[in-house]
TORKE-411074 format. One record per residue: y negated, z negated, x of N, C-alpha, C in turn; residue in three letters. Coordinates in steps of 0.2 Angstrom, whole numbers, plus 5000, padded with zeros to 4 digits. Layout:
% TORKE-411074
YZXYZXYZXALA
...
This chain:
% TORKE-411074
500650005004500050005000499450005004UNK
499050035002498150045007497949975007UNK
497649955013497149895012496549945010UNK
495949875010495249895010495049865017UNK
494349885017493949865021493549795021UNK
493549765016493449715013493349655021UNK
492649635020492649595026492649615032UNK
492649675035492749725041491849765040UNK
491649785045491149825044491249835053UNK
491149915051491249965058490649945064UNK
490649935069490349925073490249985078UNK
490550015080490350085084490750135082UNK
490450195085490950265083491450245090UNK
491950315090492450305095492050325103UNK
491750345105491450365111490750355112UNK
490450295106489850235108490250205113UNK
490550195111490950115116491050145124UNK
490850095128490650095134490750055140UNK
490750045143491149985149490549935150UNK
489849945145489449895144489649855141UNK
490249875135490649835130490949805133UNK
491249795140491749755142491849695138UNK
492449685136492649595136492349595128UNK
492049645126491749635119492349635114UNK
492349585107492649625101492249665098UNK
492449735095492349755091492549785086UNK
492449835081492749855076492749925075UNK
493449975076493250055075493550065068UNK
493550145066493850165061493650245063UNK
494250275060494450335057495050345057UNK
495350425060495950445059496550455065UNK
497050445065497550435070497550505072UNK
497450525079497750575082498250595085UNK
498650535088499350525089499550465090UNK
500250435091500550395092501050375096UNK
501150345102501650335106501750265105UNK
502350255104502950185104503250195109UNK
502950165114503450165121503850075122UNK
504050055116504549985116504249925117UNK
503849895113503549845116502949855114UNK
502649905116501849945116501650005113UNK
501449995110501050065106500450085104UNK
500350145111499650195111499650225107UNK
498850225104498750265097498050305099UNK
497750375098497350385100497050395092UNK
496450375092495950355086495350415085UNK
495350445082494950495081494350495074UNK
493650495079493050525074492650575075UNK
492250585073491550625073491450645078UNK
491350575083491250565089491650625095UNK
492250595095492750605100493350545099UNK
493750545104494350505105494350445107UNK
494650385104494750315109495450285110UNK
495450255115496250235115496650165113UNK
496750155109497050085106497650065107UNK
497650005109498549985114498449915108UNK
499149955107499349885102500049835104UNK
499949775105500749735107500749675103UNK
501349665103501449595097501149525100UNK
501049505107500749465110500049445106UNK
499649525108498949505106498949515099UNK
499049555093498949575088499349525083UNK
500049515082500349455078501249525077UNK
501349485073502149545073501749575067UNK
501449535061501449595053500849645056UNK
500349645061499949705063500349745066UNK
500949725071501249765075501549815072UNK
502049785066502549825062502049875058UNK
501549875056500949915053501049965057UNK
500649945066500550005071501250045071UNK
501750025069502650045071502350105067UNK
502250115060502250145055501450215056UNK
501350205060500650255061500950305062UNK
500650365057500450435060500050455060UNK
500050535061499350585062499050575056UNK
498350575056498150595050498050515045UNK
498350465048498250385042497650365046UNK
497250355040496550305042496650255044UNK
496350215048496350165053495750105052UNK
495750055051495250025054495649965059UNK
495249935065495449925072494949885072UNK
495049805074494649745080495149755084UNK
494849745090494849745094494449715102UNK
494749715108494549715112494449765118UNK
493749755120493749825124493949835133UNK
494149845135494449845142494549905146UNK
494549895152494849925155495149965156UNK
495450035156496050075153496650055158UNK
497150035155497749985162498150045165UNK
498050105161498650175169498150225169UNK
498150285172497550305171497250335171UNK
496350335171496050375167495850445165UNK
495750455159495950535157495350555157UNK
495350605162494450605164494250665160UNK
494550715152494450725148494150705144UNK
494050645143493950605136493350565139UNK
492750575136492250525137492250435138UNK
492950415134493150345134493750355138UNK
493950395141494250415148494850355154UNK
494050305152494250245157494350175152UNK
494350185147494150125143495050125139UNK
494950055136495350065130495150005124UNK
495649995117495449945115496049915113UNK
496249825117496749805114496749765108UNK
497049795103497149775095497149705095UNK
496849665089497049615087497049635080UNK
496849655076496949685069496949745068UNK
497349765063497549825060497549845055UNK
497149875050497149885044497249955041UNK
497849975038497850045036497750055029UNK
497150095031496550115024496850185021UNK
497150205024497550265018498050295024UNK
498750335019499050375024499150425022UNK
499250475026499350545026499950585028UNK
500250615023500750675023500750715030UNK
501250735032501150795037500750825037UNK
500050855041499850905038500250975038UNK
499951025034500351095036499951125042UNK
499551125046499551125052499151075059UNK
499451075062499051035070498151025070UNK
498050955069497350955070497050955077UNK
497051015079496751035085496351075086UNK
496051065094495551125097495751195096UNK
495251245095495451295096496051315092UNK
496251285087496851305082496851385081UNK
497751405084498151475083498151475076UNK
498151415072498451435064498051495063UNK
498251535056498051595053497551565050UNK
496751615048496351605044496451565038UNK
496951605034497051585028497151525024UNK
497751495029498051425030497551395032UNK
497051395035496351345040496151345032UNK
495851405029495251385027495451365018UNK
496251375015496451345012496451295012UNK
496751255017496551185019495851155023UNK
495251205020494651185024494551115026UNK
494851085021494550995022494750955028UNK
495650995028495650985036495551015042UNK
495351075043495051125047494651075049UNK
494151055045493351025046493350955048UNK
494150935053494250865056494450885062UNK
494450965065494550975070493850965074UNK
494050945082493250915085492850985086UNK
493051045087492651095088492351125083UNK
492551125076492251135072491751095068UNK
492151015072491350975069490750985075UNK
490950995081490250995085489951045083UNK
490151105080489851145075489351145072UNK
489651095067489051085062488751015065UNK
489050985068488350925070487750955073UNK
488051015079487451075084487151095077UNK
487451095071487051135067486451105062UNK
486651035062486350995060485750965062UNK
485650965071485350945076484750995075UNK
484951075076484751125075484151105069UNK
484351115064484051115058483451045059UNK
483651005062482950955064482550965067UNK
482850995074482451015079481751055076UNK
482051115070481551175067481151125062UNK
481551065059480951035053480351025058UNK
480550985065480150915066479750965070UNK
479851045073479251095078478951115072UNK
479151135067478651175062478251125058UNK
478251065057477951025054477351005060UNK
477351005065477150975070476551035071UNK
476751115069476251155070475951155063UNK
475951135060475651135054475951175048UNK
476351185047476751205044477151165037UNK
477151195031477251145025478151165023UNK
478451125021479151125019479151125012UNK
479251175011479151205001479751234999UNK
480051204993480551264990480551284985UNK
480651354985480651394980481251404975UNK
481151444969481551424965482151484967UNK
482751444966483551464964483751524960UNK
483251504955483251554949482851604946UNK
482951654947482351724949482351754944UNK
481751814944481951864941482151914945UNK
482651954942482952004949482652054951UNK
482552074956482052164961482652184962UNK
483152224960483652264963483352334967UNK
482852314973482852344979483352304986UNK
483652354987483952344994484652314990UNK
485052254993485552234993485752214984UNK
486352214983486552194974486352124974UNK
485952094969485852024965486551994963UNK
486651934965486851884961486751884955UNK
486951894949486551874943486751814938UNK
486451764936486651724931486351734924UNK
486651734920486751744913486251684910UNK
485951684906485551634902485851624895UNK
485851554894486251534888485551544882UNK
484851514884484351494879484051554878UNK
484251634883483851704881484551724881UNK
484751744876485151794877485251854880UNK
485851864883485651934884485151964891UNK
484851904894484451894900484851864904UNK
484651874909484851864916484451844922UNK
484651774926484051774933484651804937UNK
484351794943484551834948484651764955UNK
485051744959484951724964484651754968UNK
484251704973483651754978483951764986UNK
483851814988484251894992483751844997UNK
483051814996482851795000482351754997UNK
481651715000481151674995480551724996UNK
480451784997479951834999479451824996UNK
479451834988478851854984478751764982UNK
479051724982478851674982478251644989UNK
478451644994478351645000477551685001UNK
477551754998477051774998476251734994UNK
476551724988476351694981476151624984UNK
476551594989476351524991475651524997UNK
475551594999475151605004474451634999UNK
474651654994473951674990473651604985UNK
474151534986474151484983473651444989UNK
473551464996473251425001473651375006UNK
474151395003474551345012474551355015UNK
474451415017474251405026474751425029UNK
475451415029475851405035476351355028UNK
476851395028477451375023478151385027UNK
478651325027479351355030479951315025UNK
480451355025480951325023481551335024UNK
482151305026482851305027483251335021UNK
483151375019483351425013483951445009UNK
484451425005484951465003484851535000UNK
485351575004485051644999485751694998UNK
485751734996486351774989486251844991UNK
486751874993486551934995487651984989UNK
487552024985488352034985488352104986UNK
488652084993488752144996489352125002UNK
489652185004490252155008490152115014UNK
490652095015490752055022490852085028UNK
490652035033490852065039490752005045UNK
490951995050491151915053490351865054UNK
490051935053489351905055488851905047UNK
489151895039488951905034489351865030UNK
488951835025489151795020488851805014UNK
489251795008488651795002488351755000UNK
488651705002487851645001487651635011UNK
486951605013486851605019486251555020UNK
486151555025485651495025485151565031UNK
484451545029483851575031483351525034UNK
483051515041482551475044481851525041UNK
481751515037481151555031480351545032UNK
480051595038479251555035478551605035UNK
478251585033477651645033476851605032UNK
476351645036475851605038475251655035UNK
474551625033474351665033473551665039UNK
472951715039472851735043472851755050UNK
473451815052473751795059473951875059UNK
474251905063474151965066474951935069UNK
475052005072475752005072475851955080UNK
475251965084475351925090475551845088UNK
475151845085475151775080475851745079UNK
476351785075476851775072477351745079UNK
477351805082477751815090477751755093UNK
477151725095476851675098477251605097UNK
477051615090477351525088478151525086UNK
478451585085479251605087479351585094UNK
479251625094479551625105479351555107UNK
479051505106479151415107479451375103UNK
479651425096480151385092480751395096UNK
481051465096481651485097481551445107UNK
481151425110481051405115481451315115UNK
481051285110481351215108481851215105UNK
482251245103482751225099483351235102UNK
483351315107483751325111483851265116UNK
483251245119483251205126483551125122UNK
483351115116483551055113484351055111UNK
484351115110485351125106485851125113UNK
485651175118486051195122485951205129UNK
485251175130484751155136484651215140UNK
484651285136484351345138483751335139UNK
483551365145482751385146482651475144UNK
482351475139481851545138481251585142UNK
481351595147480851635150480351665146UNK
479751635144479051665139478851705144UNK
478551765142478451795133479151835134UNK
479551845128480251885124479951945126UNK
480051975131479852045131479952075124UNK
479652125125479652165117479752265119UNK
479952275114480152345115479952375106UNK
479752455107479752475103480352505099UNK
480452525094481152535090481252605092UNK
480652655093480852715096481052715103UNK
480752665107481452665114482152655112UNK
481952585109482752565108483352605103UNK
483152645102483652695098483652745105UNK
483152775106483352825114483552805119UNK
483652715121483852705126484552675125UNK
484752625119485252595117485752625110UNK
485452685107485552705101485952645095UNK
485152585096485352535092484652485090UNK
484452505085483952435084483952395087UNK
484652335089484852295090485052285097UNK
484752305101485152335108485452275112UNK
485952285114486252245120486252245126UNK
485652235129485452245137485652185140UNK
486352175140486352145147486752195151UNK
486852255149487352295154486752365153UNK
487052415158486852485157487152515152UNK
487352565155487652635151487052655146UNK
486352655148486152695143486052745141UNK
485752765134485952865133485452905136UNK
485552955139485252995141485153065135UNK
484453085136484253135132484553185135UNK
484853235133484953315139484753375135UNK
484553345127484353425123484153475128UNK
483453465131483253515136483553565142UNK
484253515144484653525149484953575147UNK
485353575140485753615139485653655133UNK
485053665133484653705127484853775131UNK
485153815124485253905127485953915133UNK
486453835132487053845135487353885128UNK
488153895134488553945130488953915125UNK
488853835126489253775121489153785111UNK
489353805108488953805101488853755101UNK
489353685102489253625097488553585099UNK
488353615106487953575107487153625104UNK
487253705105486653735103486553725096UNK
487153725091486953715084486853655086UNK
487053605087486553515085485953535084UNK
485653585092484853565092484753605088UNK
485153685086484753725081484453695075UNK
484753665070484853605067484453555067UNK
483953545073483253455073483953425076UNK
484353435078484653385080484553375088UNK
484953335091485153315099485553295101UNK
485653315108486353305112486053275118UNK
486353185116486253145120487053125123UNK
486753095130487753065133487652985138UNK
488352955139488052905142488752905148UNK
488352875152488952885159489252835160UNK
489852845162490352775162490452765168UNK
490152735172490252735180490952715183UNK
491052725187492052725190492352765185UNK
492252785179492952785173493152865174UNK
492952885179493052975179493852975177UNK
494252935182494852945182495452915173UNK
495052895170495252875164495652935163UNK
496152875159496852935157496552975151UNK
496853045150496653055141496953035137UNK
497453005137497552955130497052915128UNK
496752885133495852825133495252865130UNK
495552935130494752965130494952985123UNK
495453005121495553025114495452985108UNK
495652895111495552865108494752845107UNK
494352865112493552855110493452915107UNK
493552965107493253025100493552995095UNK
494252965093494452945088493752895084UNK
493652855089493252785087492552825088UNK
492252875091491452895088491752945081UNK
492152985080492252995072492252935067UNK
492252875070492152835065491652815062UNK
490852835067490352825067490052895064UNK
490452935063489953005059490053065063UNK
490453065070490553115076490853165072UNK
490853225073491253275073491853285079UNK
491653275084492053245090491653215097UNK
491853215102491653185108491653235113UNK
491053245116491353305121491153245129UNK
491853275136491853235141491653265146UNK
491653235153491553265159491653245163UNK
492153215166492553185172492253215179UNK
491653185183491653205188492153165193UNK
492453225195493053175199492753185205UNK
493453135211493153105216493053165223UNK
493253235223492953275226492553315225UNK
491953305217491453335217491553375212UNK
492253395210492453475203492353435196UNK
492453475193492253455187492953435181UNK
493153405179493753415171493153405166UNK
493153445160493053425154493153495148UNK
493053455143493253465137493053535136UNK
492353545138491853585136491753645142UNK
491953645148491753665154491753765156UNK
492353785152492453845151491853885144UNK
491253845142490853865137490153865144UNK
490153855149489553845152489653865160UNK
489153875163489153925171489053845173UNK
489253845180489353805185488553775187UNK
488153835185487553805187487253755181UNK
487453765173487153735169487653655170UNK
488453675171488853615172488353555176UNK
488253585184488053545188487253505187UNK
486753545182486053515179486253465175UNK
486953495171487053445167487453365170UNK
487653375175487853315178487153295184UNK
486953325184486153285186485653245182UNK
485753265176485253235173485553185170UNK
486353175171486453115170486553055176UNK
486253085181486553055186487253055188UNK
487653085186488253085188488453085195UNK
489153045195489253025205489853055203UNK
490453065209490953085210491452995206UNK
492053005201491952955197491952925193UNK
491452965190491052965184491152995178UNK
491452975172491452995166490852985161UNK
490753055159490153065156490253075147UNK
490053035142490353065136489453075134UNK
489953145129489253165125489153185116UNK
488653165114488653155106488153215104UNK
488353265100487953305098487753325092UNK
487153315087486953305079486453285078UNK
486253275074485653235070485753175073UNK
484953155075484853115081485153035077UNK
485053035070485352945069486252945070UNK
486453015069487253005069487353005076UNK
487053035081486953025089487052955091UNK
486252925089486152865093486852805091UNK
487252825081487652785079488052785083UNK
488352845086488852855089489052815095UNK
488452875101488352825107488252745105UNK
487952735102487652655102488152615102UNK
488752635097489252585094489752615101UNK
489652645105490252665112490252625116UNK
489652645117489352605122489552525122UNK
489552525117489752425115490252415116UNK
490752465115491552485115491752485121UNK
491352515126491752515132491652455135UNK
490852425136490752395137491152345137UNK
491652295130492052255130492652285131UNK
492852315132493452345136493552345142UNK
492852345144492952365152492752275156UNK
492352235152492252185153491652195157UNK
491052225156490452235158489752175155UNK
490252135150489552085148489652045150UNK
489351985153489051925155488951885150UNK
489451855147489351805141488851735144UNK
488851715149488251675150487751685151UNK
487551755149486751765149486451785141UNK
486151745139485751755133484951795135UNK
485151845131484351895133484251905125UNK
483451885127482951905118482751935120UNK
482751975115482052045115481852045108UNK
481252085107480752085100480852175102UNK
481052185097481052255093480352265087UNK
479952315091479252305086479352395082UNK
478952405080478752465077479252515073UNK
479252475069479952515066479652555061UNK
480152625060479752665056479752605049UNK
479352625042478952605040479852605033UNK
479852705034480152705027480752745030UNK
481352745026481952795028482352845024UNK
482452905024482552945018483252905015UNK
483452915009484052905007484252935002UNK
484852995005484853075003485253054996UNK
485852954995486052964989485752964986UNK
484852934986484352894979483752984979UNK
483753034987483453094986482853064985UNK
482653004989481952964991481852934998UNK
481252904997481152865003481252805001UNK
481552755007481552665004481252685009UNK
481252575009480752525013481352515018UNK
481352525025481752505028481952415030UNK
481252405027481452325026481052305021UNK
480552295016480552285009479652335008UNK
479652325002479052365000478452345001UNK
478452275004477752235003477452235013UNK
477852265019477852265024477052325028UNK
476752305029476152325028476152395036UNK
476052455033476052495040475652475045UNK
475652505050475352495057474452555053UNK
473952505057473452545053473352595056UNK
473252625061473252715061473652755061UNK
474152705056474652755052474652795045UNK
474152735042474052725036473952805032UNK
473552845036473252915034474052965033UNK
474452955038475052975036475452965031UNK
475252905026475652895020475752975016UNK
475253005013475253045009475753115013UNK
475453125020475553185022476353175026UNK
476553135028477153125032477353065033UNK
477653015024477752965026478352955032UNK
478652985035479252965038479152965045UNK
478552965047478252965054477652885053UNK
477652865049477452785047477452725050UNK
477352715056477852645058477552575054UNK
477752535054477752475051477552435055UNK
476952375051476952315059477652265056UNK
478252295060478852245057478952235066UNK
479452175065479952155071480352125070UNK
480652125075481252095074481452055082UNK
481851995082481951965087482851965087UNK
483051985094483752005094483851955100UNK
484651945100485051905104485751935106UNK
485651965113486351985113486652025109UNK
486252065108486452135102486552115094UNK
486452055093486452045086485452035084UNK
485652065080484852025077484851955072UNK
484351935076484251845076483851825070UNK
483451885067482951875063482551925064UNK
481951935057481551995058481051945052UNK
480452005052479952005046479352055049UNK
478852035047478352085046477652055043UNK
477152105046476652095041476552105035UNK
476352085032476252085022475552145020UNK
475952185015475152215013474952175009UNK
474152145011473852105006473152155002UNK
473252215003472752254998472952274991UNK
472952304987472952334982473052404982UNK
472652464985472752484985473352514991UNK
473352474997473852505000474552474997UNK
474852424993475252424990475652484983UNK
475052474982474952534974475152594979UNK
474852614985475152704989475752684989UNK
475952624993476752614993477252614989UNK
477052604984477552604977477552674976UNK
476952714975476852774974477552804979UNK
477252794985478052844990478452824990UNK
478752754987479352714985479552764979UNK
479252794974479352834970479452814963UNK
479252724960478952694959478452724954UNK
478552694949478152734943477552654942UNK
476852654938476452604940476952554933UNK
477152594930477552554925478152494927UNK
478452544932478952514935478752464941UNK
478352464943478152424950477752364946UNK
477652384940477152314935477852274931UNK
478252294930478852274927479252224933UNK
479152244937479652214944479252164947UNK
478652214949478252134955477652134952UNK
477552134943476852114941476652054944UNK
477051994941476751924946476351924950UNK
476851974955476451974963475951994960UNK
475752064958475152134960474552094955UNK
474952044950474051994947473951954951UNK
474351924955474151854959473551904964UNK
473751964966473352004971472752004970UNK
472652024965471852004959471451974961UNK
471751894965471251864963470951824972UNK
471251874979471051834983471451824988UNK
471951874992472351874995472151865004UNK
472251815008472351815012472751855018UNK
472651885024472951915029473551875028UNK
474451895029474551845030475451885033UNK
476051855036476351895040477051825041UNK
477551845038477951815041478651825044UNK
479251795044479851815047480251755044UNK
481051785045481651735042482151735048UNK
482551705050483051705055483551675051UNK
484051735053484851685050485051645051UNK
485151595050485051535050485951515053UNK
486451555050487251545052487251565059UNK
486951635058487151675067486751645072UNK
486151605072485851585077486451535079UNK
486851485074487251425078487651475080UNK
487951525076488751565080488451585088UNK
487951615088487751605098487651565102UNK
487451515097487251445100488151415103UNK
488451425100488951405100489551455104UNK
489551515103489851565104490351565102UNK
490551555093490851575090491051665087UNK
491551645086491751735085491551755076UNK
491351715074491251735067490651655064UNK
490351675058490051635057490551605052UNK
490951595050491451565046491451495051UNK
491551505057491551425063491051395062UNK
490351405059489951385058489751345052UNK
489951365048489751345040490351315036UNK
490051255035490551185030491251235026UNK
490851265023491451295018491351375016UNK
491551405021491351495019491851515016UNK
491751595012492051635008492551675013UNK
492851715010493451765013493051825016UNK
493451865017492951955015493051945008UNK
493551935003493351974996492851914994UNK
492451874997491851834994492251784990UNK
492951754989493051734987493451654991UNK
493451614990493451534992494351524992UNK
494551534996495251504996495451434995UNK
495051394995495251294993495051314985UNK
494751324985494551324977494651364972UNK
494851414974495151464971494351504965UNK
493651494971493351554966493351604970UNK
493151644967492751644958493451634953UNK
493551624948493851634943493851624936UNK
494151604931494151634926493751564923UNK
493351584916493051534912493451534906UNK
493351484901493551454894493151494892UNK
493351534887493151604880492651564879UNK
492451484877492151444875491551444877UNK
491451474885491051454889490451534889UNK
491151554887490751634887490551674879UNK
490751624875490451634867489751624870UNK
489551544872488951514871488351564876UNK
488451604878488251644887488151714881UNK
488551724876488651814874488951864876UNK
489351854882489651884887490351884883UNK
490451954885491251984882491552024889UNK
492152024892492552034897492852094893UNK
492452154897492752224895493352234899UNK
493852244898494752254902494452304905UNK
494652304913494452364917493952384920UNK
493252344917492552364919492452314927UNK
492752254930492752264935492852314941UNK
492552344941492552384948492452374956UNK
């Protein structure tokens, strides 16, 4: 039968204790991590939040009814332990922070016991996803997944107590929206007092945010939950946490400035990184020419090379039709890899068709100067050899080339280069490199919709000696947006805000945006505009992936208390699933057979 704690109160975690406690009683509790009966004696390792302790039990000091208790310990039974602190008597495990300590039991109370689990509660657990996060409750007693969220907890202080301190106000906005189905699908919740109406959970707090700075705060932030249903991916969830804030008055240098000393404190307070200020910055049109990626990952080379010019007017079709077509024929060089077997190379044309290639063309400069490639019998020796100059090609060297429409290009290259990269083992996991990604185009065509979107939302205010190109050439537009990346992931982005009226009203206009439709969706905003809108410019940073790097986990699922599957659905709990007819009379909601799609 369970004791209570009755009369007991915990005096330290397991790895407070310290050999200034010598000679002290004290009192632990949590859960057993293991248990040796070596006859007479019996080690129990004690496990919390903390870390490990070691508890040596013998009937001398403790009595026989505590001893016969410890006989009966497994994994996994809650514990509470008086004790004495001592010494460690064989020796020390210079693993464990209480390493050299131990504690010899005088009491023993067992506060609950525990069944086998269905897997080892261990570091770094082999188990399968599914098993883990079925049983999330124990998953989330393993020590690396609680340092996890304590980093992420610590984290999350670190941002209250720099953003407060710069004046910054903690506001939160509402849960329950009205939907803008631009960009990602809405959450929708049904309303029981409006029929037949709908809010929407918020994708973000944007037009709140905005609204809070036409309100006069000045400087707003907040640790955010937000709703996005759209697929997953290891670095995606549908619910998320967003570090959210927006200021007004301030120009983009503004914005950059008090980031770069957030992400400066938080990193050096979580993980005792030092950020070398200022986060260099790059424009979006290098980093697609040079990385063929918004999001580039410069800690290695291999970047692309333009060769349109080189091989304009060779006798290759694939590459004259790309350019005939606006397109281009860029390649990136894979230093040593000249000798790569063709099975290696087949399997990289396979993997750039995945990215939109038609194929891969190659160029093996081998090690006496001749040439192998795919293409070599469409082109004279002299255009081959320009062409291997302008890549710098060495005796070697494998050269791959991508040739089309320059975004299927850069997708191509961009995603290879990543590819070979971890194949070959060219990145430096101990070096964290930021970079700020600026000038993004403004709008993007989208040949399903046979318009222009907002490559980040409608309200992001152009670069002003762009503004004249709205009517005549939106797609040469750049936006004052950015973005702050980490190791090829993006860490966060935002933008300046249009705070005019008319330049909003053009914006909806090349949105395609009817005045009707743009007053139906973001009237709120465009009245509040009426009356007095301040300059004002913010950003949001994912909030899960910042720990996942902090951490260098492989997915943000190691970071967050209780994440979904890929299909978005909760394996402990079994949602989403079905409701009582009862529940969906009172809603007006009828379940058409098949209308899931």
């Amino acid at each position: 039968m369970a004791e209570t704690m009755k009369g007991l109160k915990r005096s330290h975690r397991c790895t407070e204790v310290s050999r200034a406690h010598m000679g002290q009683t004290i009192t632990v509790m949590g859960w057993v991590q293991k248990s040796r009966n070596k006859g007479g004696i019996i080690f129990v390792d004690l496990r919390d939040r903390s870390g490990i302790l070691q508890l040596i039990f013998e009937e001398a000091d403790c009595g026989a009814e505590n001893f016969e208790k410890a006989e009966r310990l497994r994994s996994e039974f809650v514990i509470a332990v008086v004790g004495t602190v001592e010494a460690r008597s064989g020796a020390a495990n210079e693993n464990l922070k209480t390493g050299d300590l131990e504690i010899r039991a005088k009491e023993l109370r067992i506060l609950s016991e525990s069944q086998t689990p269905p897997f080892p509660i261990e570091e770094n657990s082999k188990t399968r996803d599914e098993l883990r996060l079925k049983h999330r409750y124990l998953d989330l007693r393993r020590p690396d997944l609680q340092r996890n969220l304590i980093l992420r907890s610590q984290v999350a202080a670190s941002v209250r107590n720099f953003l407060t301190q710069e004046g910054f106000l903690e506001i939160e906005t509402p849960m329950l929206m009205k939907s803008t189905p631009e960009g990602a699908r809405d959450y929708l919740v049904p309303s029981r007092v409006h029929p037949g109406s709908f809010y929407a959970l918020p994708q973000s707090p944007q037009l709140f945010k905005q609204l809070l700075m036409c309100s006069g705060y000045d400087r707003y932030f907040q640790i955010a939950r937000c709703f996005r249903d759209e697929d997953l991916r290891a670095d995606r969830q549908p619910e998320f946490t967003q570090i959210d804030m927006e200021l007004s008055f301030v120009d983009i240098d503004d914005v950059l400035e008090v980031n770069e000393r957030l992400l400066a404190k938080i990193f050096k307070d979580a993980i005792g990184l030092e950020i070398k200020l200022p986060i260099p910055r790059m424009t979006w049109q290098e980093a697609m020419d040079r990385f063929g990626s918004d999001k580039p990952d410069n800690r290695f080379g291999m970047e692309l090379t333009d060769v349109s010019e080189t091989v304009k007017g060779c006798g290759f079709g694939v590459f004259t039709s790309a350019l005939e077509n606006g397109g281009s024929v860029r390649g990136i060089n894979v230093k040593g890899q000249g000798a790569m077997p063709r099975k290696k190379i087949d399997a990289l044309v396979e993997f750039a068709k995945g990215f939109g290639a038609k194929g891969l063309a190659y160029l093996c400069v081998l090690e006496d100067g001749s040439y192998k490639s795919s293409f070599a019998k469409f082109m004279t020796p002299e255009q081959l050899s320009a062409l291997v100059n302008a890549m710098d090609g060495e005796p070697g060297d494998l050269l791959l080339f991508a040739a089309d429409k320059n975004k299927i290009v850069w997708d191509v290259l961009g995603n290879l280069r990543l590819e070979l990269a971890k194949n070959l083992g060219l990145v430096d996991k101990d070096i964290y490199s930021f970079l700020w990604i600026t000038e993004f185009p403004l709008l993007e065509w989208s040949e399903e919709q046979n318009r222009f979107v907002a490559m980040h939302h409608p309200f992001t205010m152009p670069m002003e000696e762009d503004l004249d190109k709205l009517d005549r050439d939106p797609g040469a537009v750049r936006a004052k947006a950015y973005d702050i990346v980490l190791n090829g992931t993006e860490l966060g982005g935002g933008s300046v805000r249009i705070f005019q009226n008319d330049i909003q009203e053009k914006m909806f206009e090349v949105l395609g945006f009817t005045k009707e439709r743009a007053q139906e969706q973001f009237g709120f905003l465009l009245e509040a505009f009426k009356y007095g809108v301040p300059p004002h410019a913010g950003l949001a940073y994912g909030f899960d992936r910042m720990i996942m790097l902090m951490t260098g986990a492989d997915s943000i699922r190691e970071v967050i208390a209780f994440p979904k599957v890929k299909d978005a659905s909760d394996l402990m709990t079994n949602a989403p699933d079905v409701v009582e007819e009862k529940q969906l009379e009172e809603l007006g909601i009828q379940i058409v057979s098949g209308s899931a799609q």
